[in-house]
SERO-4910 file (N, C-alpha, C, O; in steps of 0.05 Angstrom, whole numbers):
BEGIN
 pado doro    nc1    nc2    nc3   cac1   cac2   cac3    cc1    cc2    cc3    oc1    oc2    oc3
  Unk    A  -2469     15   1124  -2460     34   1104  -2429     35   1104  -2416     36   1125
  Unk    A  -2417     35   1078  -2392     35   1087  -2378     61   1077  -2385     73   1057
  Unk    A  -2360     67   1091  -2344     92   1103  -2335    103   1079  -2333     83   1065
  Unk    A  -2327    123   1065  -2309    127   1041  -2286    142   1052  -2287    166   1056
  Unk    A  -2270    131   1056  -2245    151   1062  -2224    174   1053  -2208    172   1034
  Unk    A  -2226    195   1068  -2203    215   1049  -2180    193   1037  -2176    172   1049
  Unk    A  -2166    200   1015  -2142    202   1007  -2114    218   1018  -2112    242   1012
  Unk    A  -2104    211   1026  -2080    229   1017  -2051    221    996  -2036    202   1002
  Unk    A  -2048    231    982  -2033    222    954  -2006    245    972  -2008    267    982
  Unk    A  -1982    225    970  -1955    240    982  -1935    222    953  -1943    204    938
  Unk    A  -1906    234    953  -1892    229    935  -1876    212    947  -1859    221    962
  Unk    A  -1876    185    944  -1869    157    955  -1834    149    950  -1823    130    962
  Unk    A  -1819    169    929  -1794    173    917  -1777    188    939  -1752    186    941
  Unk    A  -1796    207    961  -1778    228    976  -1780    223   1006  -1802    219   1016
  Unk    A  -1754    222   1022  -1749    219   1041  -1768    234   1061  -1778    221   1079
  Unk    A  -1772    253   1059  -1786    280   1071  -1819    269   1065  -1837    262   1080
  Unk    A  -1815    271   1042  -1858    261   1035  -1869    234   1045  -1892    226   1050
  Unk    A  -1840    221   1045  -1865    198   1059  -1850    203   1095  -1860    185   1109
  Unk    A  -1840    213   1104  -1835    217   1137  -1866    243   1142  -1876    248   1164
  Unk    A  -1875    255   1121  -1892    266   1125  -1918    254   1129  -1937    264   1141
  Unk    A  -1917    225   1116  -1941    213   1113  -1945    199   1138  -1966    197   1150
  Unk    A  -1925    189   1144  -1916    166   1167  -1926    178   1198  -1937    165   1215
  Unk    A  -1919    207   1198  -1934    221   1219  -1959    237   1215  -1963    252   1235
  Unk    A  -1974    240   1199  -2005    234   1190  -2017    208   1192  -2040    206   1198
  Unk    A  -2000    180   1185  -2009    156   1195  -2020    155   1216  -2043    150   1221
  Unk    A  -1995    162   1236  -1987    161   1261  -2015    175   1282  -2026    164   1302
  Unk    A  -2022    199   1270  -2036    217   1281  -2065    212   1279  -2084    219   1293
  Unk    A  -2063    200   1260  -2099    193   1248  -2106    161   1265  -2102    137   1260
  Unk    A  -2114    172   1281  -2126    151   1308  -2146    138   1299  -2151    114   1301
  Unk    A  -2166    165   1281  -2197    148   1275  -2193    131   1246  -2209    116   1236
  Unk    A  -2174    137   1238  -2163    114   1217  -2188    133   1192  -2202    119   1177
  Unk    A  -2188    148   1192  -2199    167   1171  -2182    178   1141  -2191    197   1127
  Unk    A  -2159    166   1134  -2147    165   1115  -2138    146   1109  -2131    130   1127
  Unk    A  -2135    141   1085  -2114    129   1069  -2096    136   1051  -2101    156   1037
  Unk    A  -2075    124   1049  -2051    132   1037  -2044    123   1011  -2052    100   1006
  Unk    A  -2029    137    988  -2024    122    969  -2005    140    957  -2007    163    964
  Unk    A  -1989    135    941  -1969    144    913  -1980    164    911  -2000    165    926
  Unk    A  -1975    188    895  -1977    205    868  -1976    199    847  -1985    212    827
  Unk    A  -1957    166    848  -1964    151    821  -1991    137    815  -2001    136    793
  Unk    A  -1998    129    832  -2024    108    845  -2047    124    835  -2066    120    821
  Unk    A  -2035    150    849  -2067    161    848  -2066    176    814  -2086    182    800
  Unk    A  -2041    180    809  -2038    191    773  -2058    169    762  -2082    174    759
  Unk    A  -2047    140    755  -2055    114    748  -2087    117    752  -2102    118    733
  Unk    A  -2095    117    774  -2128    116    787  -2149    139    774  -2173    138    771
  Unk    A  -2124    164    767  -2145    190    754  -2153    205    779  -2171    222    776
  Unk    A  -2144    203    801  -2148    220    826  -2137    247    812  -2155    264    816
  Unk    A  -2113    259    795  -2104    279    803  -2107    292    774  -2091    308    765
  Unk    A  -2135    280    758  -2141    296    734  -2138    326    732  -2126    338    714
  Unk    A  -2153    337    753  -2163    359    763  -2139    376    770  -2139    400    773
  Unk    A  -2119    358    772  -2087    383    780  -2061    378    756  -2048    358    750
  Unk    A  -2062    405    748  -2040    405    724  -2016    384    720  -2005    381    742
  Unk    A  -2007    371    704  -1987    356    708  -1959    368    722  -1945    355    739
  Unk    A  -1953    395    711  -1929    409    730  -1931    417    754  -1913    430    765
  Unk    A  -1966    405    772  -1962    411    799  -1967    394    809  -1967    397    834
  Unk    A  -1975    368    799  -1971    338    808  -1954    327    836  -1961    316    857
  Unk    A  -1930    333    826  -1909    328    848  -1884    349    855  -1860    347    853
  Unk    A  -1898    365    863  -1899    396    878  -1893    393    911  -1874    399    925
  Unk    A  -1929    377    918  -1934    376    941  -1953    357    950  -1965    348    931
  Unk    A  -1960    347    975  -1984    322    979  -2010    336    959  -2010    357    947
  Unk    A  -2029    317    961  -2056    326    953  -2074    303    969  -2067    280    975
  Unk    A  -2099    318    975  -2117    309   1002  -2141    311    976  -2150    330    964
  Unk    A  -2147    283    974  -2170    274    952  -2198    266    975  -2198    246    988
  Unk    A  -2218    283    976  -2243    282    991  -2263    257    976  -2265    252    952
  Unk    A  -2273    249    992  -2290    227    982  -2309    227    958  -2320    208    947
  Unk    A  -2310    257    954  -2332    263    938  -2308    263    913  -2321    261    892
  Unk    A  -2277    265    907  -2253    269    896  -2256    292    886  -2255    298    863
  Unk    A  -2259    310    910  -2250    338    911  -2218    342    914  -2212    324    929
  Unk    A  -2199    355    907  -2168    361    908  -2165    382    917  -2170    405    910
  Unk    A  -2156    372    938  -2140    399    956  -2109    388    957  -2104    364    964
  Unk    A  -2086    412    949  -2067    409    948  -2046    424    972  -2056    444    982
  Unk    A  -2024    418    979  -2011    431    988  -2019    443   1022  -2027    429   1041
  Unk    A  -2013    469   1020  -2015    486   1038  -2056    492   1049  -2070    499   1069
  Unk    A  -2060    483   1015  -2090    499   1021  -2108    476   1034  -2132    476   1040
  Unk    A  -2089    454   1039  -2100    423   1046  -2099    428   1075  -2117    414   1086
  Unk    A  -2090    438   1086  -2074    428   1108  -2093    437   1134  -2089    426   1155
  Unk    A  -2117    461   1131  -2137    463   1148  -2154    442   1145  -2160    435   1168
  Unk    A  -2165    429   1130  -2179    402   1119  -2166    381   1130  -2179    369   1147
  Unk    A  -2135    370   1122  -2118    352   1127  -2117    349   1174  -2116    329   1188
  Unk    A  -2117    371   1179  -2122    383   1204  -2146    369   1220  -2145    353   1238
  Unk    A  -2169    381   1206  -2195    377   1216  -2197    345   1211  -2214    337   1227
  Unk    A  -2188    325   1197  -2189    307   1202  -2176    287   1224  -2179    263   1230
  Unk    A  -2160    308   1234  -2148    284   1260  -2160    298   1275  -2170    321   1272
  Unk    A  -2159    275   1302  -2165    274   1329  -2162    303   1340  -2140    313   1342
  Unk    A  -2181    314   1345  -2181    351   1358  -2176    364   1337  -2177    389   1337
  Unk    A  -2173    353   1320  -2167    374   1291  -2178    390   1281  -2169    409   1267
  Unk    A  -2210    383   1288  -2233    405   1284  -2225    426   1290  -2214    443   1275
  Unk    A  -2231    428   1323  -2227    460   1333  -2196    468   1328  -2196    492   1322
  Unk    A  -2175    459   1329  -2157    467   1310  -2154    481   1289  -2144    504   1287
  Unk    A  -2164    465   1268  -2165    483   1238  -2193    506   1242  -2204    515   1222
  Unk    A  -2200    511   1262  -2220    533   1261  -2207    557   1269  -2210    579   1257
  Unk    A  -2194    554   1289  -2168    572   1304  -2160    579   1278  -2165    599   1265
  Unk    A  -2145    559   1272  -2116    573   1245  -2138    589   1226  -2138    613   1228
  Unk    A  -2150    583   1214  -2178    590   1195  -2188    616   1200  -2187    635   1183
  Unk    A  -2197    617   1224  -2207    646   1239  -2188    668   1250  -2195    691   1251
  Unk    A  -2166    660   1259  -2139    681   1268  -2137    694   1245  -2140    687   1221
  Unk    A  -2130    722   1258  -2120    737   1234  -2092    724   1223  -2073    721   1239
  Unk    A  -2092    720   1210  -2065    722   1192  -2054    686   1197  -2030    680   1192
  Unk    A  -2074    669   1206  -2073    648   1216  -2066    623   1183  -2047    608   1185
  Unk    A  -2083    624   1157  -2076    611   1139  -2056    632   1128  -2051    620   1107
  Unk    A  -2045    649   1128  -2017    659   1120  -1992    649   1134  -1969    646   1124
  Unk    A  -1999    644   1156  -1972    634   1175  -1981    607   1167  -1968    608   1146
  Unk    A  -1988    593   1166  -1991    561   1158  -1983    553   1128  -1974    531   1122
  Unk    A  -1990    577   1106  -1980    571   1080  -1951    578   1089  -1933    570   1074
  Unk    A  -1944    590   1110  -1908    602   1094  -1893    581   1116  -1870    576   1108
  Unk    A  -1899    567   1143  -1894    543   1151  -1887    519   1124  -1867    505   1118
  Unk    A  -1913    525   1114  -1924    495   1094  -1896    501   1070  -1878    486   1061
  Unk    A  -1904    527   1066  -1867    533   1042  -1850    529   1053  -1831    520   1039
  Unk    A  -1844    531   1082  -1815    530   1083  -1819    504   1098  -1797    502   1108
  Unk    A  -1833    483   1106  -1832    451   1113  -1828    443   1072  -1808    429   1069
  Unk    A  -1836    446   1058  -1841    447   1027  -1810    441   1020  -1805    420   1009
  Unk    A  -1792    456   1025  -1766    464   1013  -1748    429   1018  -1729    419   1005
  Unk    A  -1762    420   1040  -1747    395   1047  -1750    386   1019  -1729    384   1005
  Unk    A  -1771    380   1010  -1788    364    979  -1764    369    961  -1752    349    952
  Unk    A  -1756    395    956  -1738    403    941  -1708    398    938  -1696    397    917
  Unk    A  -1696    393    971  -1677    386    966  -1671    362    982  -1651    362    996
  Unk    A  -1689    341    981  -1693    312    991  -1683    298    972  -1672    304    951
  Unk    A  -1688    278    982  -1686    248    964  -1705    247    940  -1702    231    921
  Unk    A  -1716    257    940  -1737    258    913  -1717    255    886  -1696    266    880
  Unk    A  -1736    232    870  -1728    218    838  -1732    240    821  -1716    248    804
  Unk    A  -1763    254    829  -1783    273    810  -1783    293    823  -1788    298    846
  Unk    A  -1775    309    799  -1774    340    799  -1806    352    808  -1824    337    802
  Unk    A  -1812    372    819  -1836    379    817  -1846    397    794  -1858    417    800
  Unk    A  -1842    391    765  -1855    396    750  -1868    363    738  -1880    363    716
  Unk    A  -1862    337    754  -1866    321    746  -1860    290    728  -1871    269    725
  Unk    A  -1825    311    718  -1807    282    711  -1784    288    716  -1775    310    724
  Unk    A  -1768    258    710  -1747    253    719  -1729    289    708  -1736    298    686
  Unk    A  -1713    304    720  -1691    317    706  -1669    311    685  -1650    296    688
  Unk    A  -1673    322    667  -1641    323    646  -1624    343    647  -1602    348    636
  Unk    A  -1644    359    666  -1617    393    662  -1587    381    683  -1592    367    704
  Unk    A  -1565    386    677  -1542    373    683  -1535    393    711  -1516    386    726
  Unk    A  -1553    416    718  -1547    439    737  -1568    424    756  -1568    438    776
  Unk    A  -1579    412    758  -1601    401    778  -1602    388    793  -1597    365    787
  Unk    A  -1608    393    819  -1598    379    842  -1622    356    840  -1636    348    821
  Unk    A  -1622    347    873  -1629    323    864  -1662    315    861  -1671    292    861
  Unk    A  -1673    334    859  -1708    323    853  -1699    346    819  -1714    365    817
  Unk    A  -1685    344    804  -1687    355    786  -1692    386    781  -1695    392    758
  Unk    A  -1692    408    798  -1683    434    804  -1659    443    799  -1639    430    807
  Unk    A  -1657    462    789  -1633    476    786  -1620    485    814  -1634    501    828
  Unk    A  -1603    480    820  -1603    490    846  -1597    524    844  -1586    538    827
  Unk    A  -1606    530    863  -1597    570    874  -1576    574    882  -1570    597    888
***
């Protein structure tokens, strides 16, 4: 029988998203993912299911069945798939206040996205506003 593997879809344009990927590579021992674009997986129809302005936001963790989990809300799932990751994401899951500290980690590891190397804005295309730094944001 052969295996169907998670996805994980990272933004291949940003310094930060793929050093993110590279140590999820790194970590996934049982070789239980695979990697690809946000373009790849746009092209493929992986990311029907997520608005175009939150496309390239943040990773998205496509389940075999191509369930989409995005972001922050990925990351107990993204977890339980590496090596000890189980009882890990059960901890964070079950602590009080355990997926709140991991979403506001996940925002503020996030902000790199924002002001990285990234081509694409996270609403999804290139920028024209002339105030926009460099993934196409206005800067603050």
């Amino acid at each position: 029988m052969t295996r169907v593997p998670w996805v994980l879809l990272y933004d291949a344009d940003c310094g930060p998203c793929t050093s993110f990927k590279k140590a999820v590579d790194f970590m996934d021992a049982g070789g239980r993912l695979d990697f690809m674009s946000i373009k790849q997986g746009e092209e493929l129809g992986l990311l029907e299911a997520v608005p175009n302005a939150r496309r390239h936001g943040s990773f998205h963790l496509i389940s075999p069945d191509r369930r989409v989990l995005s972001g922050a809300e990925a990351l107990p799932e993204l977890i339980a798939l590496l090596p000890a990751g189980k009882l890990l994401s059960k901890l964070i899951t079950l602590a009080p206040g355990g997926l709140a500290f991991l979403g506001l980690a996940y925002s503020t590891a996030s902000r790199l996205h924002e002001v990285g190397s990234c081509g694409i804005s996270s609403t999804g295309g290139a920028s024209s506003d002339p105030e926009a730094g460099p993934v196409g944001l206005a800067m603050r």
